[in-house]
C-alpha positions in Angstrom: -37.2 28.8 -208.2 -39.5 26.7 -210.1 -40.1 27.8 -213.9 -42.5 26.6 -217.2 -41.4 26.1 -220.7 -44.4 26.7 -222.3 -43.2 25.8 -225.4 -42.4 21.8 -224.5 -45.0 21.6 -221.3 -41.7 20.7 -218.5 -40.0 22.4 -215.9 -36.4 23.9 -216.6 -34.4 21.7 -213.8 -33.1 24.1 -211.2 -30.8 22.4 -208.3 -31.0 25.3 -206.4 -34.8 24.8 -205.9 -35.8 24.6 -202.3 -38.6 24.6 -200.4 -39.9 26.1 -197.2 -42.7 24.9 -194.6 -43.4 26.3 -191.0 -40.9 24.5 -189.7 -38.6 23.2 -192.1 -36.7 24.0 -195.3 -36.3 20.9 -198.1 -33.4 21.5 -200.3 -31.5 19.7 -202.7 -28.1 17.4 -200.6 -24.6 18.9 -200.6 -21.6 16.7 -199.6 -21.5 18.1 -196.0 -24.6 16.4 -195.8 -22.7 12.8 -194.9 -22.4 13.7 -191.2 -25.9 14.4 -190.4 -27.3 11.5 -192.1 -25.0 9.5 -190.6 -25.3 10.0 -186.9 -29.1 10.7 -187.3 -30.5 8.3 -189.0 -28.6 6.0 -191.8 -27.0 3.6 -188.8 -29.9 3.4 -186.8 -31.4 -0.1 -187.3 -34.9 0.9 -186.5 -35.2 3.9 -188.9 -33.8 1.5 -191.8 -35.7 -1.6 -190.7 -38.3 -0.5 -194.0 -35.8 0.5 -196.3 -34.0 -0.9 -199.8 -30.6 -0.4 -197.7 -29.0 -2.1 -194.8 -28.2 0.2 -191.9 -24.1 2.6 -192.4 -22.3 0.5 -190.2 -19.2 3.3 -191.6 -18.9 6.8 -192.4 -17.2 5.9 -195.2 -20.8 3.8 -196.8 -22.8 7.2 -196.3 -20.3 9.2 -197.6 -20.7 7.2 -200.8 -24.5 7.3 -200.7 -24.6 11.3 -200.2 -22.0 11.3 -203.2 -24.4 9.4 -205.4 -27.2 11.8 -203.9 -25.7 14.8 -204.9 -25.0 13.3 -208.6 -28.7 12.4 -208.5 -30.5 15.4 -206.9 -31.7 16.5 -209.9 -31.9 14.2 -213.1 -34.7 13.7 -215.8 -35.0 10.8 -214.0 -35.1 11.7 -210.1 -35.0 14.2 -207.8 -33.4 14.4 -204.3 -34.7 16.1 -201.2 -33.2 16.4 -197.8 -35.1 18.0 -194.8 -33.6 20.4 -192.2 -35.5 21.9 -189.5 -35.0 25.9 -189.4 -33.9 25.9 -186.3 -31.2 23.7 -186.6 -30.9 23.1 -190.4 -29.6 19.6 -189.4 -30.6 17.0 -192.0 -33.2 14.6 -190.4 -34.7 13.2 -193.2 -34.4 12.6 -197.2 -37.4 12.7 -200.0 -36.4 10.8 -203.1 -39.0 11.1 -206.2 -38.2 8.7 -208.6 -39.8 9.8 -212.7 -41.3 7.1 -214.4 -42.4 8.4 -217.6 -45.9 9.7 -216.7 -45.1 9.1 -213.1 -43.7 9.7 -209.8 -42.8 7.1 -207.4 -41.9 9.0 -204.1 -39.7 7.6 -201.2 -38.7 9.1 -197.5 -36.1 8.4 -194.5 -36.8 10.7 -191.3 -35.1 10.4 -188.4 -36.2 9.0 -185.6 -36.7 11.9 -182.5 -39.1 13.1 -185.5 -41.3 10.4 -185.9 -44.8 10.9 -184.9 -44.8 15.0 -185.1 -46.2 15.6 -188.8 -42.3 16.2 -189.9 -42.6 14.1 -193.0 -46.3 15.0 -193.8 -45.1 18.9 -193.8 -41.8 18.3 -195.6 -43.7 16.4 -198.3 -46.8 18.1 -199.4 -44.7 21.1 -200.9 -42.2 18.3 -203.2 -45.8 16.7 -204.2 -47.0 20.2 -205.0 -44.1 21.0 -207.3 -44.4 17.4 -209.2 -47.9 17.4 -209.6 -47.6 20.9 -211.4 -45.4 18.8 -213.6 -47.3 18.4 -217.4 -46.1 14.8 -217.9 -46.8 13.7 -214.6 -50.3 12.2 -214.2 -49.9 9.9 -210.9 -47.8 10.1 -207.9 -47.8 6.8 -205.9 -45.4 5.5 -203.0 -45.7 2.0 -201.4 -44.4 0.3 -197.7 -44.0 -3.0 -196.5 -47.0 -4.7 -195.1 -45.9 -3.9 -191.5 -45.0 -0.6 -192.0 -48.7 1.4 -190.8 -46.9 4.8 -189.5 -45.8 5.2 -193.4 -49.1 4.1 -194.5 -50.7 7.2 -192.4 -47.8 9.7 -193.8 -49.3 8.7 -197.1 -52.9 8.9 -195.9 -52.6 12.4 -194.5 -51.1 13.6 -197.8 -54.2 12.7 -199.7 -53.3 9.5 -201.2 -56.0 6.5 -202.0 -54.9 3.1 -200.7 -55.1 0.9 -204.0 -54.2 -2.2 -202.3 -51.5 -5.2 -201.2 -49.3 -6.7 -204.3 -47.8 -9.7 -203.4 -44.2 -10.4 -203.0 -43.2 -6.7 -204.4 -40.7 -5.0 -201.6 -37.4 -6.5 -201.0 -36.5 -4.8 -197.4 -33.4 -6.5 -196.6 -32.8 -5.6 -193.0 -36.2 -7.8 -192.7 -35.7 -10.7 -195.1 -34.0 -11.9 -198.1 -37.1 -12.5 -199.7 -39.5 -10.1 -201.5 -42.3 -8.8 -199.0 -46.2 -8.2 -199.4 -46.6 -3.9 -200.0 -49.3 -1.7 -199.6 -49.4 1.0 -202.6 -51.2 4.4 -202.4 -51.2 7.0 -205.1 -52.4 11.1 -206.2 -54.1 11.7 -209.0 -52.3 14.7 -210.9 -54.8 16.0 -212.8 -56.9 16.4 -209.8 -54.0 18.6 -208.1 -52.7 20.7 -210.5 -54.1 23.2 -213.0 -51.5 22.2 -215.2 -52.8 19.1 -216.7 
């Protein structure tokens, strides 16, 4: 699992760290991983209409992303998440924390029979635990387009403070070409974790 290095203050990476909830186990991707993202979630149009990326029209274009996923999943500078429900252990969703110096910048994709159930709120709080305990992280923070109030609540429920709209800040292209107002929320590290 997750262990300190006392001596420099940072975990020793682990891509066999996983995490557990109620209803759902959170675990690094695996290449097997393409045909579950693809058929329940990365071509749907409404799922992606907040993203960075344009809906899979082709296996092929999530086989590539799961690929780059894997290669990612564990880096000094991200780590990647993908959520299965016990009961299935289908992938229906993906957590990607992005490490920026002192901070964290966390994104999600669930899909959408999911929506509306506390699914991402569970599958989240135990990846926030784990980089909050983090020494060098002092602020976890997410953002979502203007429109997008059902991520807004996800991060509300998880304890974040609403900070504001920046203008012109999120380029969601299945919306527009241009850049988009955002609404940015963010945790307090020191508050969470003993560690700091």
């Amino acid at each position: 699992m997750v262990t300190l290095d006392n001596k420099i203050g940072t975990f020793k990476r682990d891509s066999t760290v996983k995490f557990e909830t109620n209803r759902l186990i959170i675990r690094p991707p695996c290449i097997d991983d393409a045909a579950d993202i693809f058929k329940n979630y990365a071509q749907d149009r409404e799922v992606t209409r907040y993203l960075t990326w344009r809906p899979h029209s082709e296996f092929s274009e999530t086989q590539r992303w799961v690929n780059y996923c894997v290669d990612h999943a564990d880096t000094p500078s991200s780590l990647i998440f993908v959520i299965t429900p016990k009961d299935t252990a289908e992938v229906i969703g993906m957590i990607d924390v992005r490490l920026e110096g002192c901070k964290a910048h966390l994104g999600y994709v669930l899909a959408k029979p999911y929506w509306n159930n506390g699914v991402m709120t569970e599958a989240m709080r135990p990846v926030i635990d784990y980089v909050a305990a983090k020494p060098d992280i002092y602020r976890i923070w997410a953002a979502h387009d203007i429109d997008n109030d059902a991520s807004g609540r996800v991060m509300l429920k998880l304890g974040m403070r609403y900070e504001g709209v920046v203008s012109a800040t999120l380029r969601h292209p299945n919306i527009s070409d241009q850049p988009r107002d955002g609404k940015y929320y963010s945790l307090d590290c020191v508050s969470l974790s003993p560690a700091h």
